[in-house]
C-alpha angles and dihedrals in degrees: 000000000000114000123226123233128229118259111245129199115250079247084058090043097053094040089060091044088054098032084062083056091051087049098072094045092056090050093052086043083047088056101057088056127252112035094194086074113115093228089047096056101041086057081058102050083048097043092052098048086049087051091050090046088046089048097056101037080050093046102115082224132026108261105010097144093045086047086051091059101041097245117141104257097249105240123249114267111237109249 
């Protein structure tokens, strides 16, 4: 018999997708030894706001995870 999952919220939804982002960096931070170090860390929190920068300039459309979630895409700020 099949089993049913449980229903999650689009939030739900978006903080596993990005929690399986975060996931790499924290393997590659595993790698170099301690992660409570301070430079390690701070390789993380960079890594994972480059990610995030690398993730939405290689999206085949603007917006698609937010799309995916059902979130409205946030418009551009006039520069």
């Amino acid at each position: 018999m099949a089993r049913e999952l449980p229903s999650l919220t689009r939030e739900q939804l978006l903080e596993l997708d990005l929690d399986l982002r975060l996931r790499m960096c924290w393997d590659a931070v595993s790698s170099l030894g301690d992660p409570d170090e301070i430079p390690h860390l701070a390789a993380l929190l960079r890594w994972a706001y480059g990610q995030g920068y690398w993730d939405c300039l290689t999206e085949p459309r603007r917006g698609a995870l937010y799309r995916a979630h059902g979130f409205a895409v946030p418009a551009r700020r006039k520069g």
